[in-house]
N, C-alpha and C positions, 0 to 999 in steps of 0.2 A: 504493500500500500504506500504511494509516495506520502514522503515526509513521516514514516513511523519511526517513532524514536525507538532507540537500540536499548536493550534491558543492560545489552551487554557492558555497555557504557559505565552506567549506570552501578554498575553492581564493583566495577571497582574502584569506586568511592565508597567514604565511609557510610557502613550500614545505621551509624546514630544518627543520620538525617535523612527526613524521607522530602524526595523530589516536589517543587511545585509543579506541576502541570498547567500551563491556561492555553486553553482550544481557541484557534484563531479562526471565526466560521466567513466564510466567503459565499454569497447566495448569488450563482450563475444563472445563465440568462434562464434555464427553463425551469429555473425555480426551487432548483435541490437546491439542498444546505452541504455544504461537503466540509467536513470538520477534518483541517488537512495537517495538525499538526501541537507537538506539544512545548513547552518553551524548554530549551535546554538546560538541567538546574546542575550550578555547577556547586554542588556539597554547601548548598545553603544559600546558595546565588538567587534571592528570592523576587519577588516584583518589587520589591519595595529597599532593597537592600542592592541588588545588582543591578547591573546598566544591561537593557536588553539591545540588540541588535537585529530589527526587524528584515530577513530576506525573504524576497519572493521569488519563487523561480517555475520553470516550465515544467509543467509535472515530469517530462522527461528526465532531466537530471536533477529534480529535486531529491530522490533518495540517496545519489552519490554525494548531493553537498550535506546532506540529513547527517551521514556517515563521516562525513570529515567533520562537522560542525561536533557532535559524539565526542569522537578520537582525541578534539581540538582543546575544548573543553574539558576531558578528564586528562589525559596529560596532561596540560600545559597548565591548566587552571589561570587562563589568561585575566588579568587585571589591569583596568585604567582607573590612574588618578585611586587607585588604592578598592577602586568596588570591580568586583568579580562579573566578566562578561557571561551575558547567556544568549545563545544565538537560536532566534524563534525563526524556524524555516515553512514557509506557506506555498503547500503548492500549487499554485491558479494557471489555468491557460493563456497560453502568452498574450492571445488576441482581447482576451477577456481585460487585463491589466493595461496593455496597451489603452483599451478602450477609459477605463478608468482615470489614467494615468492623465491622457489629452484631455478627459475634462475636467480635471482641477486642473490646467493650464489652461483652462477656457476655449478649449479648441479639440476635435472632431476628426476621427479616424472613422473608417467604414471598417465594422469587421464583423457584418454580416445580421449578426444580432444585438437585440439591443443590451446595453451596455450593463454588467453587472449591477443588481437596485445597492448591495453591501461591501465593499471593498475597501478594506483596509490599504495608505500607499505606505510603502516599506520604506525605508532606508539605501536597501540595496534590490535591484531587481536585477534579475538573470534569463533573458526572454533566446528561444530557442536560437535569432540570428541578429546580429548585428542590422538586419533590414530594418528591425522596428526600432532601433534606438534613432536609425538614420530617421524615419516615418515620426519621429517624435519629436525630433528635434525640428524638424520642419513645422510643427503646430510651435514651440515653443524654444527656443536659443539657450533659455535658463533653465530647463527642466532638468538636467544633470549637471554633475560637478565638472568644470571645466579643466582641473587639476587632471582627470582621468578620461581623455581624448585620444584616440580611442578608447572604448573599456577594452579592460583586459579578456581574451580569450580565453574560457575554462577546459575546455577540451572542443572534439570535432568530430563529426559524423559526416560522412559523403552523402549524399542524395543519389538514391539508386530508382531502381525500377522495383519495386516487387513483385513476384507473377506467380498465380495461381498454378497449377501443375502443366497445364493447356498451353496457358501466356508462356512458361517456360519453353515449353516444344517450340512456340511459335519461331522465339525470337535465336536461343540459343543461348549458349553460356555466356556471350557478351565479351571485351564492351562494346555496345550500342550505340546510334547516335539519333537523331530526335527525326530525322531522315530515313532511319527503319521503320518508322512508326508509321510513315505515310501512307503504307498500299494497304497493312491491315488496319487502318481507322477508314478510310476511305470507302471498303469491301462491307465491313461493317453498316457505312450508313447509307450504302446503294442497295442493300440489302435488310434495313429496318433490321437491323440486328440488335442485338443490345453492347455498347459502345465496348470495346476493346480496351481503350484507355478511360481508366476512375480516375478521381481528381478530390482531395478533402478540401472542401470549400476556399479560394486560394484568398479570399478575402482578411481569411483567419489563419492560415496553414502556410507556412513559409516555402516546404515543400510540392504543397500543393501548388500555387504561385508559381515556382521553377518551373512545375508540368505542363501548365498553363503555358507559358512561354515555348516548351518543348513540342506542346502539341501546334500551337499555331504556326513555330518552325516547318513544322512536319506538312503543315497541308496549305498554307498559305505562301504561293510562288509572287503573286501579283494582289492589286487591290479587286481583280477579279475574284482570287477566292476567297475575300472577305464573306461572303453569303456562306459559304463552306464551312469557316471554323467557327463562324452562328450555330450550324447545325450543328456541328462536333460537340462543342458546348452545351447547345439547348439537347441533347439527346441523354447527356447525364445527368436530368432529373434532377433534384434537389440532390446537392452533394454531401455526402458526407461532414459533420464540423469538426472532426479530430481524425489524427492519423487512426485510433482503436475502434472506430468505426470505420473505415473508409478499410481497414486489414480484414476484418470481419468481413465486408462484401469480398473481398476476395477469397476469403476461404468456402463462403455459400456460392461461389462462380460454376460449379459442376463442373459441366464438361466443357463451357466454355472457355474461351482465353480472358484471363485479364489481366492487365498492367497497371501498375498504380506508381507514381513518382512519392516516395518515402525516406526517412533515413535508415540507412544501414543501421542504427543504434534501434530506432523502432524495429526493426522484423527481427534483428536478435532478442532482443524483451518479449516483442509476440510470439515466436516460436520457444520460449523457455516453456509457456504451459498450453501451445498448441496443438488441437487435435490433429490439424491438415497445415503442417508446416508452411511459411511462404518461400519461397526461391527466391537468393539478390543475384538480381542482372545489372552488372556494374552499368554506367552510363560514361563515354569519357569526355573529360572536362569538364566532368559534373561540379559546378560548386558543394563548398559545404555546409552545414550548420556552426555556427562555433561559440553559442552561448556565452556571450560576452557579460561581463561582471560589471552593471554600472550601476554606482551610486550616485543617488537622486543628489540634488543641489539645495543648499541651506539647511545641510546638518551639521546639530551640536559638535564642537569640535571634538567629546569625547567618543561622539560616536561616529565620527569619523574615524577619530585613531583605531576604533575598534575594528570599520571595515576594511581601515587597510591592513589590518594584522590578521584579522580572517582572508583578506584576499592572498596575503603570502602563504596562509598555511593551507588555501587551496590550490597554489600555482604547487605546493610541494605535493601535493597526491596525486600524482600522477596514475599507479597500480590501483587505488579505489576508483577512477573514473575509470580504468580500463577494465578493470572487474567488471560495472557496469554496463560494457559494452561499448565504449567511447573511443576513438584513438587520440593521439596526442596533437595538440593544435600546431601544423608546420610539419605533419609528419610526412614522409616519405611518398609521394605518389597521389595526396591529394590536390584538389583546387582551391579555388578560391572563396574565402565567404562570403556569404550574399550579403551583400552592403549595398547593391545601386539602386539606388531608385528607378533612375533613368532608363536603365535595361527592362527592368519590371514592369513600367508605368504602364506600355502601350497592351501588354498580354492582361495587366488588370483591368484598364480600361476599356476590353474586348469583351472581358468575362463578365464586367460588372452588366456594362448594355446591354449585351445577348442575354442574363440570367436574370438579371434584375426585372422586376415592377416597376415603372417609370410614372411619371406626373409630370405631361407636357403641356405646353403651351405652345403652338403653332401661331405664327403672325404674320401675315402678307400685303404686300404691298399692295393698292390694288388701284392708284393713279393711272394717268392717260397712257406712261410711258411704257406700261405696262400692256399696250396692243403692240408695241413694236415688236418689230420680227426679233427672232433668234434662231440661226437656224433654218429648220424649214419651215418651223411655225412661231405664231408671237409669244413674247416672254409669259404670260400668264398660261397658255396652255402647256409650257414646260413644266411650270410650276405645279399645274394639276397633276399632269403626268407623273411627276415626282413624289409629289404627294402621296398622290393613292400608292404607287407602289412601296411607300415610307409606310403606311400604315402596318403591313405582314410584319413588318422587322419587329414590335412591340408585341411582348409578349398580353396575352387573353385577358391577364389581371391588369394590366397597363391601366392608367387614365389619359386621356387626350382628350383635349378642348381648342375651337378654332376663330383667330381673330382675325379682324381688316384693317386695313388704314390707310386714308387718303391725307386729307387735310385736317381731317378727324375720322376716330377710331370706331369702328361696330362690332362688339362683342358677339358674335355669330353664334358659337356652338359652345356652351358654358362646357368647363371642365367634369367630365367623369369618365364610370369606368366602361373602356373598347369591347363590350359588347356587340352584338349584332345591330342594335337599335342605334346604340351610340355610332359605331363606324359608320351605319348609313345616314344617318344625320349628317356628319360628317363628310362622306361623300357627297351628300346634295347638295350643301353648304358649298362644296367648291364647283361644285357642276355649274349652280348658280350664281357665280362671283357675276357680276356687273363692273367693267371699268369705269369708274369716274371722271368728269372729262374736267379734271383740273391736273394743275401742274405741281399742286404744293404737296408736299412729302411729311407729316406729322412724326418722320421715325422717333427722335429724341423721345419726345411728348410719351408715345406708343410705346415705348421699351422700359421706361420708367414704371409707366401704369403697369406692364404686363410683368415685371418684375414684383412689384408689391402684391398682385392676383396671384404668384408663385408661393411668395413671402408668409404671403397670409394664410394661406391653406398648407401651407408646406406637411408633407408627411414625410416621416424619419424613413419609414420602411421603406419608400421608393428612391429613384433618383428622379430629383427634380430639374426640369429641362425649358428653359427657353427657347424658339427656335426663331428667330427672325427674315425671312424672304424679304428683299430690297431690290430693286436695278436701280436706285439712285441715289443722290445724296440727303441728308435733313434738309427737307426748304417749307419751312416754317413761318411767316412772317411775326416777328415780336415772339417768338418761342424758345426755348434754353437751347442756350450755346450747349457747342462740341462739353468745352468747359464745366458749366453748371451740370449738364446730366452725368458727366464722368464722377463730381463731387455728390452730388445726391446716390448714385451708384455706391459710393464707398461709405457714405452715411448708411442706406440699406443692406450692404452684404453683412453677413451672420457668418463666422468661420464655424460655431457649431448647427447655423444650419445651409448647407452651400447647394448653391442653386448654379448649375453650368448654364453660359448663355452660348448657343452657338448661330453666328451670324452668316447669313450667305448672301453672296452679294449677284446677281443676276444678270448677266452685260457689262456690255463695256464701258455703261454711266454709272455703275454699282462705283462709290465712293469707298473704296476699301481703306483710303488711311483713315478715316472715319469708322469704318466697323475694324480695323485693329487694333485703334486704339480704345474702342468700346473691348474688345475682346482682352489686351494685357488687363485692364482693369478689373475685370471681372472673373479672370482666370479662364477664359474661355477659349472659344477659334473661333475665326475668319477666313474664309473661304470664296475665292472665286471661282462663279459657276461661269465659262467663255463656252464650253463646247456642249450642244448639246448629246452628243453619242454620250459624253463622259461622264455627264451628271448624276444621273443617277449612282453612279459609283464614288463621286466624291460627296454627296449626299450620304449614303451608307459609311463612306470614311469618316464624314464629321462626326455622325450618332456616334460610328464608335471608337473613336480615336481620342 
C-alpha cells in the first residue's frame, strides 16, 4: 500500500515510546477518502514537540521515499535547531496535486477532473516528471524554491510500450519506434476494431501524454490526416485516469492486441501480483520519468534545512529505489526526461479537442464584403461550407451557439447542447445568413460581447471556445480602438477560467495584424483562410492546434 509505514522501523527504537501516528486524508476527485499515510515518529518526535516535514509524492515512488524516510529517521535520528525531524509522506496523484497546487497560485491546469475538494500543499512534492513542475511554473514563477532549479532527480523509469500477450506477437521484442505503430492503428480503425493503442488519460498521465505524441507521430504525415488521429483518439472511449487502470484493460484484452505507453517501473509493480503478466517493449529514444524532488517556495527556514537533509539522504538510496523497481537517474542507455512543454503542447492540444466537450461560440461576419468572391464562390458560402462541415468534429455532448455581425451584432442561435435539434437550428441559421448591404464591421464591439456570453456561462468540464469568421478589418464609426478592446480583453481573461479565442480571417481584406494581435492577447490563433481547397483543413488545424 503506498506510503505504509514500516513496523520495521519502528521497532528498533526504543520500545518505552509508543509512535504518534496522524493520517493525512486527501478526498480525490471521485470522492474516496484514501488515508495515504502515517507521520514518521522518530522515538518521541511528536506533533507538538518535533518539526514535521510534509512530502507529497506520486503514488509511484511514494513507498520507496516511505522506506528511506523509515531508514532516515531511525538511524540518523535527524534534528534541526535541536527538535527531532518526522517526515509525513502522502501519496496523491501527480495530476491531482498539480491541480491543487495551480490553484492556491490562482491559476489552472486541465487534468481532466475536477480538482481534489481536500488537499493538503506539502512542503516538498515529488510529481512523476519534471513536465509538471515545468506546467506549474508557467501558472506561477514563485511557486517553488528558486534555490532548487532544476529539482533534483530521485530516480528514473523509461517509458515503454506495455502489451498484452497479442500486442507482444504483434510488435516483437522491440525497440520500436512510434512509426511501427502506424499500419496496426490504422487496420484497426478501417476495421471498427477496438483500438490497438490504450492511452491513461494524457491530461493526467505523463506517460500517457508521450503516447499521445507517439501515436499522432504514427499516423499523422500531413494536416490531411488531422481527421485520422481525431478518430485514433475518439475511438478510445473514455480513457483510463491512472496507469493501474489503463494495465488492467490490458490484461482483460483476450485475444486481442494491445499496446499501452507506461513506465517500465509500473509493469514491474503490476506484474509483482499479476494474474496475466504485461510484456515491456522497449521504445527507442523513449524519454523518461525522473521524479524530481521540488520544494514548494516560502518555507520556514527550518524546514527547509530539513528538506535539504532529507533530499541528501534520498540522493544516497540509490538500492531502495532500485528494489522498487526504478533505475538510476543518468543511467546507462536511457533518454531524456520529459520536461518540454513545447514538444507536448501540440499532441495535448489534439487530445484535449478530439476528446473533450467543448462550449463554442461561433461568430461571423456577415457585411457587404462578404458576397465577394473567393475562389469559385463568395466568401460567405465558404464560410457555410466550412461550417457545416466544423460541426462533425465536436463531439455529441459538445454545446454550440451561433452569432452575426455587421455594424451591429444578432445573436442567432443561443448556446446549447449539439443535438439533432440544436445542429439543425444551426444549420438553418446559416443556410439563412442575409448579407447586409453596409460596409461597417462591429468586430471589436462583437468579440468583446461574445467573450463575456463565454465568461458568463463558462463550464469547467468543457473547453470553452470562441471562434471568430472576419474578411475585414474593425470599421466601427466612434467604437473601441484596436487598443481599448485588447485592455478590456485583459481586464476579462480569468487564468482559472480560460477561454481560447480562435480568429480567422477570410481574404485578402481579413486585417490579420489586427486579429494577431487580438490572438497574442488572448493566448489564442490567427489564421488566414486565402485558399479555398485549403480551408477546411486549416479550419480543422485551428480547432485543434
Amino acid at each position: 500500500m503506498p506510503g505504509r509505514h514500516r513496523s520495521g522501523a519502528v521497532l528498533r527504537r526504543s520500545t518505552a515510546r509508543i509512535p504518534l501516528l496522524i493520517a493525512v486524508v486527501v478526498v480525490i476527485a471521485t470522492g474516496t477518502v484514501l488515508v495515504v499515510q502515517n507521520l514518521a515518529d522518530a522515538g518521541g518526535c511528536s506533533d507538538t514537540s518535533g518539526l514535521r516535514l510534509p512530502v507529497t509524492a506520486d503514488p509511484a515512488i511514494a513507498p520507496a521515499i516511505q522506506e528511506v524516510a523509515d531508514d532516515w529517521t531511525a538511524a540518523e535520528e535527524p534534528r534541526v535547531d535541536g527538535r527531532c525531524v518526522a517526515v509525513d509522506v502522502a501519496a496523491v496523484p501527480t495530476a491531482d496535486m498539480a491541480g491543487a497546487l495551480a490553484s492556491s497560485a490562482g491559476g489552472f491546469v486541465d487534468v481532466a477532473t475536477p480538482a481534489p475538494t481536500e488537499t493538503a500543499i506539502p512542503a516538498v512534492w515529488v510529481p512523476d516528471s519534471s513536465y509538471w513542475v515545468a506546467q506549474l511554473r508557467g501558472v506561477s514563477r514563485t511557486l517553488f524554491d528558486s534555490a532548487l532549479t532544476p529539482p533534483a532527480a530521485l530516480a528514473a523509469s523509461p517509458i515503454v510500450l506495455g502489451a498484452s500477450p497479442a500486442g507482444a506477437d504483434l510488435l516483437g521484442a522491440g525497440p520500436v519506434t512510434p512509426a511501427d505503430l502506424r499500419e496496426p492503428v490504422l487496420a484497426a480503425l478501417a476495421a471498427q476494431e477496438p483500438p490497438v493503442v490504450r492511452l491513461a488519460e494524457p491530461r493526467r498521465d505523463t506517460a500517457g501524454l508521450v503516447g499521445a505524441g507517439w501515436l499522432q507521430q504514427a499516423v499523422v504525415a500531413s494536416d490531411e490526416d488531422l481527421p485520422t488521429v481525431v478518430g485514433a483518439f475518439r475511438s478510445l472511449g473514455r480513457a483510463p485516469l491512472d496507469t493501474p487502470g489503463l494495465l488492467a484493460s490490458l490484461a482483460e484484452a483476450g485475444d486481442g492486441p494491445a499496446l499501452a505507453p507506461v513506465s517500465e517501473q509500473a509493469v514491474t509493480t503490476y506484474n509483482q501480483s499479476a494474474a496475466t503478466p504485461i510484456t515491456v517493449i522497449p521504445v527507442a529514444d523513449a524519454p523518461v520519468l525522473d521524479f524530481p524532488y521540488a520544494l514548494l517556495a516560502r518555507q520556514p527556514r527550518d524546514v527547509q534545512t530539513a528538506a535539504n537533509r532529507f533530499r541528501d539522504a534520498l540522493a544516497a538510496a540509490g538500492p531502495v529505489f532500485a528494489a522498487h523497481g526504478f533505475q538510476p537517474v543518468g543511467g546507462e542507455g536511457l533518454g531524456p526526461p520529459v520536461t518540454s512543454l513545447e514538444q507536448l503542447a501540440p499532441a495535448l492540444r489534439i487530445w484535449t479537442s478530439a476528446t473533450r466537450d467543448a462550449r463554442v461560440l461561433s461568430v461571423v461576419n456577415v457585411n457587404s464584403s462578404m458576397g465577394e468572391q473567393l475562389g469559385a464562390g463568395r466568401r460567405i458560402d465558404v464560410f457555410a461550407a466550412t461550417a457545416q462541415q466544423g460541426l462533425e468534429l465536436f463531439t455529441p455532448n459538445s454545446q454550440l451557439g451561433h452569432w452575426e455581425y455587421a455594424d451591429d451584432r444578432s445573436e442567432g442561435v443561443p448556446i446549447d447542447t449539439l443535438d439533432d435539434e440544436q445542429k439543425q437550428a444551426i444549420l438553418a441559421a446559416i443556410g439563412a445568413i442575409q448579407i447586409r448591404q453596409t460596409d461597417q464591421a462591429a468586430l471589436f464591439e462583437t468579440l468583446v460581447a461574445a467573450y463575456r456570453e463565454l465568461k458568463e456561462g463558462y463550464d469547467p468540464t468543457r473547453s470553452n471556445t470562441l471562434i471568430m469568421w472576419t474578411d475585414s478589418a474593425n470599421d466601427q464609426p466612434g467604437g473601441p480602438t484596436l487598443d481599448e478592446t485588447l485592455q478590456e480583453l485583459e481586464k476579462l481573461a480569468d487564468v482559472t477560467r480560460p477561454i481560447r479565442v480562435v480568429l480567422l480571417g477570410l481574404g485578402p481584406d481579413a486585417d490579420m495584424t489586427q486579429l494577431e494581435a487580438i490572438a497574442r492577447t488572448t493566448g489564442g490563433g490567427a489564421f488566414s483562410l486565402q485558399d479555398p481547397d485549403e480551408i477546411a483543413l486549416i479550419f480543422l488545424r485551428a480547432l485543434l492546434t
